[in-house]
N, C-alpha and C positions, 0 to 999 in steps of 0.2 A: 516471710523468711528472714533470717537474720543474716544470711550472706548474700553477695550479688557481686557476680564475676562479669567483667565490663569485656569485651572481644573487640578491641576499633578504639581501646580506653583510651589513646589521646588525641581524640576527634574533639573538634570544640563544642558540639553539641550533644554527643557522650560527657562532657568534662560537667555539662550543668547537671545533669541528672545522679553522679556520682557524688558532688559534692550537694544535692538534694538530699539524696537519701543518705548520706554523711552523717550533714547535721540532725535528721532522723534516727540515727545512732546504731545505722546500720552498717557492717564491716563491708570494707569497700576492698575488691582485688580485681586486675585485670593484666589482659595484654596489650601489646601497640608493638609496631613492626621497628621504630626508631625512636631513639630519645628525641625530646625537642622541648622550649621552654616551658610549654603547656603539663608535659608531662614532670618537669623539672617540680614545677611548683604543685602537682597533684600528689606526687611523692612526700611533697617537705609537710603538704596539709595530712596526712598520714594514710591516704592509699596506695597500695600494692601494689607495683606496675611491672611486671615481667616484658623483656625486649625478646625472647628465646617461643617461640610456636609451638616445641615439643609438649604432650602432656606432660612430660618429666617437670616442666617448667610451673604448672598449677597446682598451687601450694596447697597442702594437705586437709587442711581448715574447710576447702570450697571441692571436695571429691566426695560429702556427702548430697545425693539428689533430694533429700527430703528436706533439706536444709539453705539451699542456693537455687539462687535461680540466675540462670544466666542471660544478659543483655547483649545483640551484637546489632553492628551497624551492616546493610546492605552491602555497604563497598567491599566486606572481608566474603571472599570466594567461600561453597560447599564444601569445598576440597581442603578447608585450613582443620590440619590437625588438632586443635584442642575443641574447634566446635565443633566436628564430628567425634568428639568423643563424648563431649557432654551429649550429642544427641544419642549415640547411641548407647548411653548408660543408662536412659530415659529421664534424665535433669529436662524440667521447663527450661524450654530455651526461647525466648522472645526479641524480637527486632526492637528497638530503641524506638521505634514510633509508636510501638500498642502500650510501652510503660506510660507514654508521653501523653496517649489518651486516656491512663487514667486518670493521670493526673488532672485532666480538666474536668473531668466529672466530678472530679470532688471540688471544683473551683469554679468560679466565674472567669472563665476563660477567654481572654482576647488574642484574637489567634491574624496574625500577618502572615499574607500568603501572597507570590507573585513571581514570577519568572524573575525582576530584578526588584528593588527596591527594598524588601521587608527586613533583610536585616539593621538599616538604620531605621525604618519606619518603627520595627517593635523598640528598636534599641531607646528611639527619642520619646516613646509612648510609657516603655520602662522607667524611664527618665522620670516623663512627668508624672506616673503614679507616685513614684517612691520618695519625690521630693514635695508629696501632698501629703494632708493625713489619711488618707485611701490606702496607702503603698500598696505592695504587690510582691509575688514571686515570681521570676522572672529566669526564662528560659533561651538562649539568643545562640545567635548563631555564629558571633563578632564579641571580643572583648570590649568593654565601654570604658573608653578611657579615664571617666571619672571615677570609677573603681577598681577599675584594674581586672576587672572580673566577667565572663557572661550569665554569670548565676549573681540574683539578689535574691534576699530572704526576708520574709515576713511573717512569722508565725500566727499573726493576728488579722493578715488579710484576707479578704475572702476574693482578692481577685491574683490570677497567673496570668503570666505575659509570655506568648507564646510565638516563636517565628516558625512557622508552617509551612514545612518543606514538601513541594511537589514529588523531588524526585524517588523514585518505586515506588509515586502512591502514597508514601509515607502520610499525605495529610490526611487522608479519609481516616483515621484512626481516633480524629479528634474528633471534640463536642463544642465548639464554638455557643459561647454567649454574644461576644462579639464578633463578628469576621469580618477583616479589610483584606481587599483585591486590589494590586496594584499596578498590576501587567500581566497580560498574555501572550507573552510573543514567546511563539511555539521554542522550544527547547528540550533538552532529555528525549530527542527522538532513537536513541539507543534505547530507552522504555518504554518509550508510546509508538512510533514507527509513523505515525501520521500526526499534522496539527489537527485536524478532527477530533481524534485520542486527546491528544493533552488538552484541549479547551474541555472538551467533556468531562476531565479530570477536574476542572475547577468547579464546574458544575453540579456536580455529585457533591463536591466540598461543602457551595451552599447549599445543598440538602442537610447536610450535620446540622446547623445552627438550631440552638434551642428555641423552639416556636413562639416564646417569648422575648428573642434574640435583638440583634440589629446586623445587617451587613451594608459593609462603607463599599464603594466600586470605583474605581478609576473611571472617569467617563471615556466613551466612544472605546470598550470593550468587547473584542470579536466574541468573545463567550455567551451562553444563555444565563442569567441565575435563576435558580428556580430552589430558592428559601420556601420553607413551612409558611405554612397558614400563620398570620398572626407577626413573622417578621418584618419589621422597617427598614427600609430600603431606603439607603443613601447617597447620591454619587459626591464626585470631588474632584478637584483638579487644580491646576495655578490660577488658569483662567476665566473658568465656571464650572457646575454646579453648586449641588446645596452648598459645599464647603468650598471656598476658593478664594483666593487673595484678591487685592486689590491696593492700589497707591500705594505701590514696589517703590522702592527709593535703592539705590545703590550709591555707592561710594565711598573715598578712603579704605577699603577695603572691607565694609560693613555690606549688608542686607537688612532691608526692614521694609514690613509689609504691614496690612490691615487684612486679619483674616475676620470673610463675610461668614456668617452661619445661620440656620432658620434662627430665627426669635422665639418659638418653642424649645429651641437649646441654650440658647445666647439671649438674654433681655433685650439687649440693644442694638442685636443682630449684628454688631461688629465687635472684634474685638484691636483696639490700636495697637501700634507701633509694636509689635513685634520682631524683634531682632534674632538673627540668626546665629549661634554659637560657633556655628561649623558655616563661615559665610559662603557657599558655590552653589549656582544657580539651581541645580537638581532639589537642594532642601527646602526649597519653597515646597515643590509638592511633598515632598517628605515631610515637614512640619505638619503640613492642613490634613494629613492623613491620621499622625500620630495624637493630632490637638481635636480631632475630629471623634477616634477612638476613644480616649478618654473622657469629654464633655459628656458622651454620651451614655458613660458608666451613672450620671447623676453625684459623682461622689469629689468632683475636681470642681474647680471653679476657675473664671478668667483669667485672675490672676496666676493661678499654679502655673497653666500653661505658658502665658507671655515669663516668667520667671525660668521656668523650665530649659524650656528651647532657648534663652540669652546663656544659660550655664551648661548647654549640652557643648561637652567636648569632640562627641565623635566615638565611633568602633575603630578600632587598630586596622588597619588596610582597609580602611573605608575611605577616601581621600584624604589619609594622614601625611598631616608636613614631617616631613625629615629634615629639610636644610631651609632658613630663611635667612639670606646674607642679607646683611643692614646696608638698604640705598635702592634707587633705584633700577640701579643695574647688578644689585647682586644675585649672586645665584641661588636657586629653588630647587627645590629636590621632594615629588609628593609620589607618594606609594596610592594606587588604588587595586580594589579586589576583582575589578569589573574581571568576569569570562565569558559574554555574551555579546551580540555585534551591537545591541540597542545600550549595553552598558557602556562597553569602550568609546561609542559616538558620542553620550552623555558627559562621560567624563574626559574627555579631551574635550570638548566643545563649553565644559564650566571650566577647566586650565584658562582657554584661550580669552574668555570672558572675563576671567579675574585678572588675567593678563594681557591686554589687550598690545600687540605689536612687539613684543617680546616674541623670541625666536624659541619654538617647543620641538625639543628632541620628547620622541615616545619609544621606551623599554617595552616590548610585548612577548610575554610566554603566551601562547596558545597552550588549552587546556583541553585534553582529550581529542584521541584520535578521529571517536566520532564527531565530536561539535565541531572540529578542522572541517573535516570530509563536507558536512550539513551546510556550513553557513560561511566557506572560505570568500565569495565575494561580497560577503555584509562586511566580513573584519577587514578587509582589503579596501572597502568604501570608507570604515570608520579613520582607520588608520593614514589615508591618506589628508583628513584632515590636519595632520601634522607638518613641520616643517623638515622634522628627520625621523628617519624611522630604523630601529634596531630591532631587529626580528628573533627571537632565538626558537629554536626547536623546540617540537612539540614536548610539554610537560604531560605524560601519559597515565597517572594515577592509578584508576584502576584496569585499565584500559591493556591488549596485545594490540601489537602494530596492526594496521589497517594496510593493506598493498597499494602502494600511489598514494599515500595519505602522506605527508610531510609540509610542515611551514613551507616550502617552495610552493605551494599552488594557494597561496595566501599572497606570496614576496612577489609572483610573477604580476601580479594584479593592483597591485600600490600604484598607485598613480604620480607620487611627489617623487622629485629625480634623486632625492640623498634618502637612500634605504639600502642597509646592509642586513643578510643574512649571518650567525653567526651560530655560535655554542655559548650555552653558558657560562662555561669555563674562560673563556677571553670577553665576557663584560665590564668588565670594570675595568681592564685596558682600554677598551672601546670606547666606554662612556669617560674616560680620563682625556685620550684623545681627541675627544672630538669636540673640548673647549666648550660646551654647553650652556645653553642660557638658563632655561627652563626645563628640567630633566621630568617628566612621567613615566615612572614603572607601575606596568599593569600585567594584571595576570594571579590566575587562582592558582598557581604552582605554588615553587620557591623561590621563584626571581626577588621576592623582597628581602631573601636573607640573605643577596649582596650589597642591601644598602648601604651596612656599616663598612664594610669593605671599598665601596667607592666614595664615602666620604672621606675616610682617610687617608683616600690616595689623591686625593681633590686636593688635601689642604698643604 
């Protein structure tokens, strides 16, 4: 079809497959419920972005069904007027995860999947395909700060890089050549309703892989895999398995390890002095995941990776610096995306390590009323590792209120004595006030688009 109407268009994993089929020289239109910069610069690369849900709003071009096919994301309700229109005009109408498995099928597809981690895990695997002669097309879920982009493009590779999202299922859609696992801690119980459910969601995932495949596993995972006949089977971790560091060095603000590997991948079964681009404790295992992936493509070699991982900058709200004051006492300001109790404990806990005795205020939107209700004393455990704690109210997405669900039954449970509850509206007074050493804001909302706002009113 020459036309493809996007419903969700400025989702960041909508944005790659638009500018995919783009450059495929296919006419791109869609909607999205608000502007934002995502949509800003989809617009300026020349797709159609209507802000307005009436069909009056979908332009003329994309009202033939034999001609468009329309793509939408989970999170946009039955009930949204323009795709109950397309459905009932009988226009194919397709979720953004079954276009996303074709595209593996036509590719050698490496697919990261995992309750937390895969979006840097594909992002630094992305990385090192594309800055080898291998490259890749690559699909993410996080803009990669050395392009500014979550879409790369390689017309001449035969491999895709794929971040493989659990939630509605969305991964079973895929065909994994590769597949890394990198956590299962139960999550999206609004779709699965038990962790039984969502581990066996992973499980069915290694069924996908191509029986000629490989799957990489995080060790000491609650799941079963249960890969085709003929798949290799990998674990990995910081500290063992096949893949896993060893003689970590820290200091001056670097990281660098020696990642171990079989000698059937690696000659020398080590590879040295690996250095960390993005230095905070978590990317140790995020390196040996993404350098694990690609070795085993056959088509990388030692060096691409150790090169790689020293020039990975990072995904945009993936522990990105906003403020580095010059000195030992000046002030820090890092955004992370964590929305899970295992992510928030990670990332406050690589702060306090890179920071060692420095005083850490933690910004935290809570994201959905379910995952509040699910997991309020995991985030109340995580959160207490802090020295101050700023709470704001729940960020609700797709989400209607839940009764008795609110940041208060998170705020009651904090265990550090300096925690305020607040609105978002008075953060940046808040965080102005309260003389800050170490500032961490986290949260899958919009708490990071008061960054700019509170460093201006810092200086």
């Amino acid at each position: 079809m020459n036309n493809i109407y996007f419903i969700g268009a400025g989702g960041i994993g909508m944005a790659a497959l638009e500018r995919y089929f783009k450059s495929q020289g296919c006419n791109m239109a869609g909607y999205d419920r608000t502007p934002t910069e995502l949509t800003d610069a989809l617009i300026a690369e020349g797709i159609e972005i209507t802000f307005y849900d009436s069909v009056d709003a979908i332009p003329e071009q994309y009202r033939n069904d034999k001609e468009t096919l329309v793509v939408y994301t989970p999170a946009v309700p039955d009930t949204m007027p323009q795709l109950k229109w397309f459905r009932d005009n009988n226009f194919r109408v397709v979720k953004r995860a079954v276009v996303l498995g074709e595209v593996t099928r036509r590719s050698k597809a490496i697919c990261f999947a995992g309750t937390h981690g895969k979006t840097t895990t594909s992002s630094m695997g992305a990385h090192i395909l594309h800055t080898s002669t291998a490259g890749c097309n690559a699909f993410l879920g996080g803009v990669l700060r050395n392009y500014n982009s979550n879409f790369l493009l390689n017309a001449k590779s035969q491999y895709s890089v794929i971040e493989a999202d659990e939630y509605d299922r969305s991964f079973h859609q895929l065909s994994p050549y590769i597949a890394v696992i990198t956590s299962t801690d139960p999550d999206h119980l609004d779709i699965y309703g038990t962790e039984e459910a969502y581990l066996e969601s992973f499980t069915q995932f290694t069924r996908l892989i191509n029986p000629n495949g490989k799957l990489i596993v995080h060790t000491g995972l609650k799941f079963k895999p249960e890969p085709p006949t003929g798949v290799d089977i990998y674990t990995y971790s910081r500290d063992n398995g096949d893949f896993h560091a060893t003689n970590i060095r820290r200091g001056n603000g670097t990281i660098i390890y020696d990642l171990v590997a079989p000698k059937s991948i690696v000659a020398e079964g080590v590879i040295n002095d690996i250095e960390l681009g993005v230095p905070v404790e978590i990317n140790i295992e995020n390196s040996i995941a993404a350098a694990a992936a690609t070795l085993l493509t056959g088509d990388v070699d030692t060096e691409d990776v150790r090169k790689a991982i020293a020039t990975y900058m990072g995904a945009k709200r993936r522990f990105e610096f906003h403020l580095k004051e010059p000195g030992d006492a000046g002030r820090v300001i890092i955004d992370d995306y964590a929305h899970h109790p295992d992510e928030l404990k990670a990332s406050i806990s690589s702060v306090k390590a890179l920071y060692p005795g420095r005083r850490l205020t933690v910004a935290f939107q809570p994201h959905l009323y379910s995952r509040t209700r699910d997991f309020a004393p995991e985030f109340a455990e995580a959160l207490s590792l802090a020295d101050e704690v700023v709470l704001l109210n729940i960020y609700p997405a797709r989400e209607l209120p839940i009764p008795g669900v609110t940041s208060q039954i998170i705020f009651d449970k904090i265990s550090c004595t300096e925690k305020l509850l607040i609105d978002k509206e008075v953060l940046t007074k808040t965080i102005k006030n309260s003389n800050f050493d170490i500032l961490l804001t986290v949260g899958a909302g919009d708490i990071n688009t008061y960054i700019p706002e509170i460093i201006e009113s810092i200086k």
